[in-house]
C-alpha positions as CSV (number, residue, x, y, z in Angstrom):
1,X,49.1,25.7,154.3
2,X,51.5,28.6,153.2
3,X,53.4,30.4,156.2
4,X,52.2,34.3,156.7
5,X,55.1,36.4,157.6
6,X,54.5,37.7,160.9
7,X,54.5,41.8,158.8
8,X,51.0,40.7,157.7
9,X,49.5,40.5,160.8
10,X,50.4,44.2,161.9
11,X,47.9,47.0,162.2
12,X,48.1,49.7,159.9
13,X,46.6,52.8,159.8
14,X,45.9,54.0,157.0
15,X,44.7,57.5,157.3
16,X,48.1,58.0,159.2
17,X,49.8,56.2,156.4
18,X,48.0,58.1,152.9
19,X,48.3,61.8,155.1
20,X,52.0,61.5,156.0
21,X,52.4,60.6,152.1
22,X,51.9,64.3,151.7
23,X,49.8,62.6,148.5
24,X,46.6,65.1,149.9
25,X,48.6,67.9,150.4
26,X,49.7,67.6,146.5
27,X,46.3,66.7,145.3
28,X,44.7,69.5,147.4
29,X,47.0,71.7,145.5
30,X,46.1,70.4,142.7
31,X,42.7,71.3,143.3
32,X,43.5,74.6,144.0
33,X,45.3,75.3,140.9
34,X,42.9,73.7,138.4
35,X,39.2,74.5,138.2
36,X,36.9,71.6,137.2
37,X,38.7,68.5,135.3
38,X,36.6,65.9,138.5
39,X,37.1,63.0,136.4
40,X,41.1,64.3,135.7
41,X,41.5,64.7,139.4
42,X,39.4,61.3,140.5
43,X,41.9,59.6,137.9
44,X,44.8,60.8,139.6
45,X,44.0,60.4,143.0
46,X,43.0,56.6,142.3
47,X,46.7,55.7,140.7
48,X,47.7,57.8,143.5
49,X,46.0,54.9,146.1
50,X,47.0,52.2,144.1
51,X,50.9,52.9,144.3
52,X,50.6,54.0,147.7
53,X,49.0,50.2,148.3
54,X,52.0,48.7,146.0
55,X,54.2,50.2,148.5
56,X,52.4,49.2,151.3
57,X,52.7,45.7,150.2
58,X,56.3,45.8,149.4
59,X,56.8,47.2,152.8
60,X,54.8,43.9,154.2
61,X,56.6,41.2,152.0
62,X,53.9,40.3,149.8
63,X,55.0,39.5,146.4
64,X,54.1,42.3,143.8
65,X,55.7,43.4,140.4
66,X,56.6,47.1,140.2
67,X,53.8,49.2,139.1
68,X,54.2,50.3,135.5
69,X,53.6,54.1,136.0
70,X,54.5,55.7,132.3
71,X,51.1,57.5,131.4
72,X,49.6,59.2,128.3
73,X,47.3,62.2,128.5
74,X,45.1,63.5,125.9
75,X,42.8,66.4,125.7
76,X,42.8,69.7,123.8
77,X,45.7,72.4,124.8
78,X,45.2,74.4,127.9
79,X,43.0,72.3,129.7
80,X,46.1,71.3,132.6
81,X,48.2,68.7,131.4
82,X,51.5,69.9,132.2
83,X,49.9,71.1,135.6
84,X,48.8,67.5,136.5
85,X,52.1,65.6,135.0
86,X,54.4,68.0,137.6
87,X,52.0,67.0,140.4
88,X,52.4,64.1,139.8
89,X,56.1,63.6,139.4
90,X,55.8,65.4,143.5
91,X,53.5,61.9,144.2
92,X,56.1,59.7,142.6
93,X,58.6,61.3,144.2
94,X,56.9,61.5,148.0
95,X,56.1,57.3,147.2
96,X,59.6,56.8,146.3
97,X,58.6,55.9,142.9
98,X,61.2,58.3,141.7
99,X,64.2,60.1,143.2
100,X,64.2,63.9,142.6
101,X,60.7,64.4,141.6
102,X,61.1,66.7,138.7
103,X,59.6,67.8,135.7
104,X,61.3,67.9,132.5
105,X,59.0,68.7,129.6
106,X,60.1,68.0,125.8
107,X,58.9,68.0,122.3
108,X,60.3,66.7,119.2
109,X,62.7,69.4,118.7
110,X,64.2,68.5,121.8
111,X,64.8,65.0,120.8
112,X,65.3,64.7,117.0
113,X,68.2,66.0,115.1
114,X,67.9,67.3,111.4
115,X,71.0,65.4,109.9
116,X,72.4,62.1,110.8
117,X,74.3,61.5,114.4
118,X,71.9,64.8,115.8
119,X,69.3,62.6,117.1
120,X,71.0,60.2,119.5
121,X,72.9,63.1,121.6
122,X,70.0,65.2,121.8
123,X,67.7,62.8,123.0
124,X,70.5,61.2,125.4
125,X,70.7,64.7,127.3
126,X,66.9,64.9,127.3
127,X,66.7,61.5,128.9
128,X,69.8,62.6,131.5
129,X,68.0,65.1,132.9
130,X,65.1,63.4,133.1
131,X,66.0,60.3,135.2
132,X,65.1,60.6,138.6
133,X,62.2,62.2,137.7
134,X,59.2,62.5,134.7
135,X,59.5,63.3,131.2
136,X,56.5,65.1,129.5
137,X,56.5,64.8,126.2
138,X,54.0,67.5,124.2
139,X,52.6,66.1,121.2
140,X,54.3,63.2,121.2
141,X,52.7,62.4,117.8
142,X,55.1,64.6,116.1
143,X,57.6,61.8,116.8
144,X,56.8,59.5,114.6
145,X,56.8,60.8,110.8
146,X,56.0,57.8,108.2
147,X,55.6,60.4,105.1
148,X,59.0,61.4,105.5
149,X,61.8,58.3,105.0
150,X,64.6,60.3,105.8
151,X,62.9,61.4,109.5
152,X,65.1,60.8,112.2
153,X,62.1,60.4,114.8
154,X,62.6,56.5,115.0
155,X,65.6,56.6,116.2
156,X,64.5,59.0,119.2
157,X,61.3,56.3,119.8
158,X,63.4,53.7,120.1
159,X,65.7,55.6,122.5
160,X,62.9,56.4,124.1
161,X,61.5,52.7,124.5
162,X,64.6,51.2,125.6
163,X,65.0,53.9,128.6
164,X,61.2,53.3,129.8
165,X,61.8,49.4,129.9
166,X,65.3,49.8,131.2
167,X,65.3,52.7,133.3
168,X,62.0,52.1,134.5
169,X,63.2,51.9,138.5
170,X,63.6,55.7,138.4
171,X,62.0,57.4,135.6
172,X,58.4,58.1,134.1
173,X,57.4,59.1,130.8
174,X,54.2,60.9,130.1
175,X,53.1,61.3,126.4
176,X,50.9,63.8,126.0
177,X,48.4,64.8,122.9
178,X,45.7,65.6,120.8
179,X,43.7,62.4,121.6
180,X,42.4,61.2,117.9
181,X,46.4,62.0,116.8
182,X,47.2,59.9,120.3
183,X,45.3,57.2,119.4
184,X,46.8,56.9,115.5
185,X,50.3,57.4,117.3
186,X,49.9,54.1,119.1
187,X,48.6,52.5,117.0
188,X,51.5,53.0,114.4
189,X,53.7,52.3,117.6
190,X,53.2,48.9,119.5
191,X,55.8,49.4,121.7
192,X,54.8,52.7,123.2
193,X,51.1,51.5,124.0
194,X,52.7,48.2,125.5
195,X,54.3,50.6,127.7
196,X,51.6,53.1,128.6
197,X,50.2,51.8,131.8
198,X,47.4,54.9,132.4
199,X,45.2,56.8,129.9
200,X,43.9,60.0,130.9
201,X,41.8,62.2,128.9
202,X,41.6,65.5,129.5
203,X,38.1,67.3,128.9
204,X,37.5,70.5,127.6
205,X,36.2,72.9,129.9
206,X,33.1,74.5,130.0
207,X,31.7,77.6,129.8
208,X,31.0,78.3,133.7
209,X,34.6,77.0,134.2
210,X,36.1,78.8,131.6
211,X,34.3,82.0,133.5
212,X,35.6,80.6,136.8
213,X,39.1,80.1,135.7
214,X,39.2,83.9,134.4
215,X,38.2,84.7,137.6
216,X,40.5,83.5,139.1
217,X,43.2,84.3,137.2
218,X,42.1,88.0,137.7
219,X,41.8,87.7,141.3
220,X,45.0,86.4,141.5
221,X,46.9,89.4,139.8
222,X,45.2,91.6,141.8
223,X,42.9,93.1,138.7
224,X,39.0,92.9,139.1
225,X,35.8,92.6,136.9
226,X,32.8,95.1,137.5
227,X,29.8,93.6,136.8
228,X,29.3,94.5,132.9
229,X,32.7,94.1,132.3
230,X,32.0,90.3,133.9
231,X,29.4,89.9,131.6
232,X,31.1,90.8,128.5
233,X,33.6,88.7,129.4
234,X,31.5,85.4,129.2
235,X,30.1,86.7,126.0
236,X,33.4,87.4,124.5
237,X,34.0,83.3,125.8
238,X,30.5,81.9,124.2
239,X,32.2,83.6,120.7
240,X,35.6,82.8,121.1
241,X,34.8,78.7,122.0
242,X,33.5,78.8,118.3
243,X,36.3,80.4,116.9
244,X,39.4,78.0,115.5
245,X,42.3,77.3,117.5
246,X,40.8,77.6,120.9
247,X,42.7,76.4,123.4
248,X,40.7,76.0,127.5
249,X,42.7,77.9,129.9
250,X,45.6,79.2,127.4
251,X,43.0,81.4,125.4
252,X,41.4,82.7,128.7
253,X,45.0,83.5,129.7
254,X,45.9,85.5,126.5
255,X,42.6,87.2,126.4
256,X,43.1,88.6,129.9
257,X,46.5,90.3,128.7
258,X,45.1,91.8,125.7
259,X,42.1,92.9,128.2
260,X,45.3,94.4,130.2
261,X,47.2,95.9,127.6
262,X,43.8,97.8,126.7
263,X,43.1,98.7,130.0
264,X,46.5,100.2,130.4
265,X,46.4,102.0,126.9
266,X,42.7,103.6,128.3
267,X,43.6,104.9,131.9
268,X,47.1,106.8,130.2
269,X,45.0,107.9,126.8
270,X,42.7,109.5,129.3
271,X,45.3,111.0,131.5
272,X,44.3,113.1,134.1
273,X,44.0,112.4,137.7
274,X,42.8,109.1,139.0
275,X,42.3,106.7,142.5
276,X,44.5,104.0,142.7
277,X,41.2,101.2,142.6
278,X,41.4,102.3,138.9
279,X,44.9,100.5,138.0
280,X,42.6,97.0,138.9
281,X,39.2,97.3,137.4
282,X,38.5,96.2,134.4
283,X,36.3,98.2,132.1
284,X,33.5,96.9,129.7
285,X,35.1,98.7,126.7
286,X,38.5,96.8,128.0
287,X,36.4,93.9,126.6
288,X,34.3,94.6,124.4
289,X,36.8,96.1,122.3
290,X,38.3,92.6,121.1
291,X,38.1,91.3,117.3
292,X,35.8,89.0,118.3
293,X,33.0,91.4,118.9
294,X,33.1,92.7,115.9
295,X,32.8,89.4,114.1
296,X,36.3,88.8,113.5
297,X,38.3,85.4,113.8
298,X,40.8,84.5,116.1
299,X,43.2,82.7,113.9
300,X,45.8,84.5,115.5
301,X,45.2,85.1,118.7
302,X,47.4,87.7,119.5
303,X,45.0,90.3,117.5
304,X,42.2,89.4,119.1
């Protein structure tokens, strides 16, 4: 009969345990700062238990590998990626999983050089400031470039592969993409989905959230929708969702500051005397004066 180490017979609570983590504090936060994304959120909070149990058991003396914690996420821009990778770099970091706890996001400018010797120094200073903490990369596809023979991509991947084996006692990768392009990615690199420990796909939002989130985002820089002006506002969404290069929360975001810079452009056109509730509402023909009511596309969104 094998001996128990005399750890394993001690009490533990874990309420006491999973609150001091500060892991719900972050993943309330979390919940205040992203509307919807339940299965995004579930995900999270379940690697979130499983780590906190790998400690646990460390902390007990029962034999466990390190948890591989490099992740990939995949949804359509603007629906909270970068949001969820820098809470959870704060969860690695309040687990011990990482030292500092920081974000460093990157794309393939960052790492890739356009001439021979560029790549290697560029991608060594992305990977110094990451350690100690997580490093997002954005469209992570854009890496890996077979068409082109003269890319210098490769040699950033294998950088990058050799620091998440090596280097992986203080430092997370998250890759982070277009999921189709995501999938073709690892499948034309081995060694990155060998590494990738958790998949999480990000879901588009829908049309109640997308309302929600502009709410939100109104409320929270002190503006505010009248009814009709509300209303046009969903109708402007239920358009623009069609429209190409929609993008969740991003478009909602950039559609409220074109709705600003109209508003503003309407209260000094008008002139005159006004009350100050006037420099926060929002008026329907603040809306409904967008491109997109008119039947035109929002290829670039900065005209819409």
């Amino acid at each position: 009969m094998t001996d128990i180490p005399a750890t394993q017979g001690e009490q533990i609570d874990l309420d006491q345990v999973w609150q001091s983590s500060d892991i719900q504090a972050l993943l309330d936060k979390l919940n205040e700062e992203l509307i919807g994304l339940v299965p995004v959120k579930t995900r999270i909070r379940e690697i979130a238990a499983m780590l906190l149990v790998a400690r646990l058991r460390e902390q007990h003396q029962m034999s466990t590998d390190r948890p591989t914690l490099h992740m990939s996420f995949t949804g359509r821009p603007g629906t909270g990626k970068t949001t969820v990778a820098m809470r959870m770099a704060k969860i690695l970091h309040s687990l011990g999983y990482v030292r500092k706890g920081h974000l460093v996001v990157a794309s393939r400018d960052d790492l890739v050089g356009q001439y021979v010797g560029h790549t290697a120094p560029k991608t060594k200073e992305i990977l110094k400031k990451a350690i100690g903490g997580v490093l997002f990369i954005d469209e992570a596809y854009y890496l890996y470039r077979p068409e082109n023979e003269r890319d210098y991509g490769q040699e950033a991947i294998e950088m990058l592969l050799t620091a998440m084996e090596n280097q992986r006692d203080d430092f997370v990768v998250i890759l982070a993409g277009y999921k189709e392009r995501m999938d073709t990615f690892f499948q034309s690199n081995p060694g990155f989905h060998s590494r990738i420990a958790h998949h999480v796909h990000f879901p588009d939002y829908s049309l109640d959230e997308l309302v929600q989130i502009a709410e939100l985002m109104v409320r929270q820089q002190m503006y505010a929708f009248d009814d009709n002006s509300r209303d046009a506002f969903r109708e402007y969404l239920e358009q623009r969702v069609q429209q190409p290069h929609f993008a969740n929360a991003r478009s909602v975001r950039n559609a409220l500051d074109r709705i600003k810079l109209r508003q503003a452009n309407r209260l000094i056109r008008a002139g005159g005397s006004i009350i100050a509730s006037d420099l926060a509402r929002i008026d329907v023909e603040d809306v409904r004066a967008s491109r997109v009511f008119r039947g035109g596309s929002s290829a670039a969104e900065t005209s819409a």
